[in-house]
C-alpha positions in Angstrom: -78.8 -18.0 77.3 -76.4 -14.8 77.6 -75.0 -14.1 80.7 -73.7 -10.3 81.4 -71.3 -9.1 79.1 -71.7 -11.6 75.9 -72.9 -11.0 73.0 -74.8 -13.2 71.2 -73.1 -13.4 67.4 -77.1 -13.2 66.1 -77.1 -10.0 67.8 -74.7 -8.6 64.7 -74.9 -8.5 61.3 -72.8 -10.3 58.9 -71.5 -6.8 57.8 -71.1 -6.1 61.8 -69.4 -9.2 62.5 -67.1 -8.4 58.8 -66.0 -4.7 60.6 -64.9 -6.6 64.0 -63.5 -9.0 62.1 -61.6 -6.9 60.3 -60.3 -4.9 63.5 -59.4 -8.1 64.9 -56.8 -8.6 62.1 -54.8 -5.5 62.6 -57.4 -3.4 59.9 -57.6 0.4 60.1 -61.2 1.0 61.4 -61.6 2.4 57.9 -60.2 -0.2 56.0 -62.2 -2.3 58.3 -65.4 -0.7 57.6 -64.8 0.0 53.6 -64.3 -3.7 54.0 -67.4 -4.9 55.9 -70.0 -2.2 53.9 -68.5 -1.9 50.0 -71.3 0.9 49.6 -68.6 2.9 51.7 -66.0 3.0 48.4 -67.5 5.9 47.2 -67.4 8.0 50.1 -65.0 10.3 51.2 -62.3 9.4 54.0 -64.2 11.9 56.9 -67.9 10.2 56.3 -66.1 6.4 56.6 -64.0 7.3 59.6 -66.8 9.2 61.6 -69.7 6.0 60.7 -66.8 3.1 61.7 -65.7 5.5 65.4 -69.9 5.3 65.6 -70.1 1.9 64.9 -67.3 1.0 67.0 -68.7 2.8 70.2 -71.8 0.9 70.1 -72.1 -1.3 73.0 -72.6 -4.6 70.9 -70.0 -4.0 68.9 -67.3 -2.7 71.6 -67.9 -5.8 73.8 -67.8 -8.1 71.0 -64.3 -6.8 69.6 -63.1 -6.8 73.5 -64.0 -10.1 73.6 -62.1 -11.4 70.1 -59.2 -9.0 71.1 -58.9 -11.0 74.2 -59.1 -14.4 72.7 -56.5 -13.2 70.3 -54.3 -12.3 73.1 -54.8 -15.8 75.2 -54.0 -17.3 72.2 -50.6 -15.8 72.0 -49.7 -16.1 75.3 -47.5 -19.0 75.8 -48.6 -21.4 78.8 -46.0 -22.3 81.3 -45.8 -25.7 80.0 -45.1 -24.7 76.4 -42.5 -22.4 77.5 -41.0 -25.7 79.1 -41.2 -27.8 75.8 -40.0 -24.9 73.6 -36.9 -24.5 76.1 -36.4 -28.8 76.5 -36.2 -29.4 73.1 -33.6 -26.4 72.5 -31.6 -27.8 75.2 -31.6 -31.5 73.7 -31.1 -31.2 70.0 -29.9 -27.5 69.3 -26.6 -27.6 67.9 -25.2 -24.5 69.0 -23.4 -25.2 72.9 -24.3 -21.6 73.9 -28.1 -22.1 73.0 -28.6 -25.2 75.2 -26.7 -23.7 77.8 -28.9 -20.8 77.6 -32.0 -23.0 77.6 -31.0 -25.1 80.2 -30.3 -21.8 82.5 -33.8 -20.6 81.8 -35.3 -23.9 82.7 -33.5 -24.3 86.3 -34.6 -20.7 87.0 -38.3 -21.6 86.1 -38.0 -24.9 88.5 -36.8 -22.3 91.1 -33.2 -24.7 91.2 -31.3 -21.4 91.8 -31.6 -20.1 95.1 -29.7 -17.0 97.1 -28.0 -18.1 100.0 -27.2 -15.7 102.6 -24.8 -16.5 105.2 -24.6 -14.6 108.5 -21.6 -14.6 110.5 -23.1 -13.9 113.3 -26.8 -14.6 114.8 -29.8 -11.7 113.4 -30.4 -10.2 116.7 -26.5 -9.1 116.9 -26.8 -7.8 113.5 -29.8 -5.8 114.2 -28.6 -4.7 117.4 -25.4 -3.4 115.9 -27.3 -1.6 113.0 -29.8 0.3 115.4 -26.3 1.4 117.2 -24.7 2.6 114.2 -27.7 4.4 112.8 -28.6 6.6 116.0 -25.1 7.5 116.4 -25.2 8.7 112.8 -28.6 10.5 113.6 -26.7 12.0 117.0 -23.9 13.3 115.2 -26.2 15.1 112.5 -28.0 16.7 115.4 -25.0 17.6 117.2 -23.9 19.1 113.5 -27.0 21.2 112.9 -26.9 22.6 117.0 -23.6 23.1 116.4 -23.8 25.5 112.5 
């Protein structure tokens, strides 16, 4: 059963399949396509190019290489939890002081150890209070300098 957006893989040819394939893998479309239909070695650069843009805009064909170009980027992407190991075992067994250091940094910021503190010497409402002051004073005195040019 398909649901809306899948393609099934028996919806493609082999040669199909062989062009995404070959996308997927960082192929020119031509290269792609030369590869996927060999029939294609004999014919000039315009005619391959113009049948693999065709081939590519076909709805079965687009939404199956989304779908692989996806999985190929979730696949790269690091989880959280990878990041973590990666980082744990620099900071235990690298040799290099500035490297575990560096790890060690990185991991605290991701636990969310480091935290900005502000202090206030005295309580919000003064603060506020004091800044409304100083602003319409500084609007006043522009309006006083544009009445007065």
């Amino acid at each position: 059963m398909l649901f809306y957006g899948e393609v099934s893989l028996t919806a493609l040819t082999a040669k199909q399949e062989k062009f995404i394939q070959g996308l997927i893998i960082g192929l020119s479309q031509r290269k792609a396509y030369r590869a996927a239909y060999p029939s294609s070695e004999k014919w000039k650069d315009a005619a391959v190019d113009s049948k693999a843009c065709a081939l590519l805009k076909t709805d079965k064909i687009l939404t199956r290489y989304n779908e692989l170009k996806e999985k190929a980027e979730n696949a790269a992407i690091m989880t959280r939890a990878q990041r973590m190991i990666t980082l744990s075992d620099i900071a235990q067994f690298s040799k290099k002081d500035d490297a575990r250091i560096k790890a060690i940094d990185t991991l605290n910021k991701m636990d969310g150890i480091y935290t900005n503190k502000i202090e206030l010497s005295k309580p919000v409402d003064e603060t506020v209070k004091e800044m409304t002051e100083y602003l319409n004073g500084r609007i006043e005195n522009d309006n006083q300098t544009k009445t007065n040019t």
